[in-house]
N, C-alpha and C positions, 0 to 999 in steps of 0.2 A: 455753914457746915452742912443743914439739912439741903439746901441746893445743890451742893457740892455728891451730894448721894446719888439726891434725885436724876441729876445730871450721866453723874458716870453709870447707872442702871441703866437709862436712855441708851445711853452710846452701846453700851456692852448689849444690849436686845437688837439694838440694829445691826449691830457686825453679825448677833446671833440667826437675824433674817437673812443679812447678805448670804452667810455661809449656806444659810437654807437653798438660796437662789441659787447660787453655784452648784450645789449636788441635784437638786432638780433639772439644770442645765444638762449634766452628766446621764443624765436619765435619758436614752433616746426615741426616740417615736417613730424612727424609719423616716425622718427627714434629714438629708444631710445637713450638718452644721458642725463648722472648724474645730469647736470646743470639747466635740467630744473624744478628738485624741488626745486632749492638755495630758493625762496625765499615762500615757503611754512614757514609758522608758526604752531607753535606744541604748544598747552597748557600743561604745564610740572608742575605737579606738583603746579597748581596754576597760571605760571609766562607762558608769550608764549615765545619762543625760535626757534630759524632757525634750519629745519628740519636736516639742516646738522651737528648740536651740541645736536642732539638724536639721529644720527642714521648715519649706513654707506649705503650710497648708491650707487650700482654698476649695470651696464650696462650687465645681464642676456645674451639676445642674442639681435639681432638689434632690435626687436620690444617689449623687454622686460627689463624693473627696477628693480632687486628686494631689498630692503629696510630691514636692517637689524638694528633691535631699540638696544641699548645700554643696556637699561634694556626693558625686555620682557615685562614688567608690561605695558608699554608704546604703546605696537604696538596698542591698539584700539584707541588713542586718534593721533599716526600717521595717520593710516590709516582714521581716521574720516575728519583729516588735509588735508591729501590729496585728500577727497574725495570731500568736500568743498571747494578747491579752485576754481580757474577760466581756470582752465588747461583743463576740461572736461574728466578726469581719471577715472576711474574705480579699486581701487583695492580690492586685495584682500588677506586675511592674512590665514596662514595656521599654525598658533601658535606662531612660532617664529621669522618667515620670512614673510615679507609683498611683494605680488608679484603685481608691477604695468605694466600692459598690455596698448601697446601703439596702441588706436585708429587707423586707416584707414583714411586719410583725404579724404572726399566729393570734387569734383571739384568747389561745391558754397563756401566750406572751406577756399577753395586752396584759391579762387579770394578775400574772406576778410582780408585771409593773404598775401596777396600782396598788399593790401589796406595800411593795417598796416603797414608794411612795408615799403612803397613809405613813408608813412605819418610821421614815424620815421626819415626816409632819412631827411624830406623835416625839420624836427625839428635839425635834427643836424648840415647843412648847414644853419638854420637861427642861432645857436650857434656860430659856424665859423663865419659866418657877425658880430656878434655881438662884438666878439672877437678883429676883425679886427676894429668895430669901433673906439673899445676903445682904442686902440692902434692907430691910426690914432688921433685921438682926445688927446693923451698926447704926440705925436709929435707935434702938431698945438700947443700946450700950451710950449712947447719947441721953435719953433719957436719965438712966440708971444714974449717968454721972452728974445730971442736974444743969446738962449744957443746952437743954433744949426743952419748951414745956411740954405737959401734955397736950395743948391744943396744936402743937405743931408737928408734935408727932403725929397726931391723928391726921390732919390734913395732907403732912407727906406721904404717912401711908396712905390716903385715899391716892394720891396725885401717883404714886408708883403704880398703885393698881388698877386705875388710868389706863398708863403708859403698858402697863404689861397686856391688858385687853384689847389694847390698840395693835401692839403690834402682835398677838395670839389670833386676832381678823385679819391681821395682813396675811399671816401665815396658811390659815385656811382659806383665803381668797387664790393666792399661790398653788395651794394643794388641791383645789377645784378646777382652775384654770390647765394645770398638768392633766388631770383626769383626763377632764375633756380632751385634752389634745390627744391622749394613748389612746382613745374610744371612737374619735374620728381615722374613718379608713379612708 
């Protein structure tokens, strides 16, 4: 039962990094990269849709998107999509092909995305605590019930708070490594 804790804490701190990874992904640095339209919405035909089930998008050259709609009919309401977002993109369509040019980040830029950043960090290490309480707290109910001793309470709580340290350095290893990359021009 106490593996069975320990276990499911693990798995729920690692999806709680992955997610980490994907919003840092999100986070851009003035290098092109496909990912950061994922979560762009496209009115299609009535219905909105993730820009990535209208269209293919590829990585031009490093400072460049270009955005290739499924049906052509569609690149104005792509392009309108992208232009509207909160990304602060600029494209722009030359018929067939929508060419999205990736900004110059401002040093005031840099320092709000590293704002963000830290602020993400600091969201996904309170997910880890949280993780960890709950699982602390259905050993204590394990205990209580006389299902589990004290000595193995104490060990799995050690072994959780392990796991939760391990991956609370993974996450500031992540949040270093982004720095740097907003900080390099």
């Amino acid at each position: 039962m106490r593996d069975d804790i320990k276990k499911n804490a693990d798995q729920k701190m690692q999806k709680s990094v992955e997610n980490y990874k994907n919003t840092l992904a999100k986070i851009r640095t003035g290098r092109a990269h496909a990912g950061i339209l994922d979560n762009v919405m496209v009115d299609c035909y009535g219905a909105l849709m993730p820009l990535n089930q209208a269209a293919t998008v590829m990585v031009a050259e490093s400072r460049m998107l270009t955005v290739q709609p499924y049906d052509i009919k569609m690149a104005g309401s792509i392009e309108k999509a992208i232009r509207e977002s909160d990304l602060g993109l600029n494209p722009a369509s030359n018929g067939s092909t929508i060419r999205v040019p990736m900004p110059m980040l401002t040093e005031e830029r840099r320092k709000e995305l590293i704002k963000v950043v830290k602020s993400e960090s600091e969201n996904a290490k309170i997910a880890l605590r949280n993780i960890r309480r709950d699982a602390n707290s259905e050993l204590k109910i394990l205990l209580k019930d006389k299902e589990i001793s004290e000595d193995e309470d104490k060990k799995t709580l050690e072994a959780i708070q392990k796991i939760t340290d391990m991956y609370a350095l993974e996450i500031e290893k992540l949040t270093d490594t982004k720095e740097k990359e907003l900080l390099a021009v």
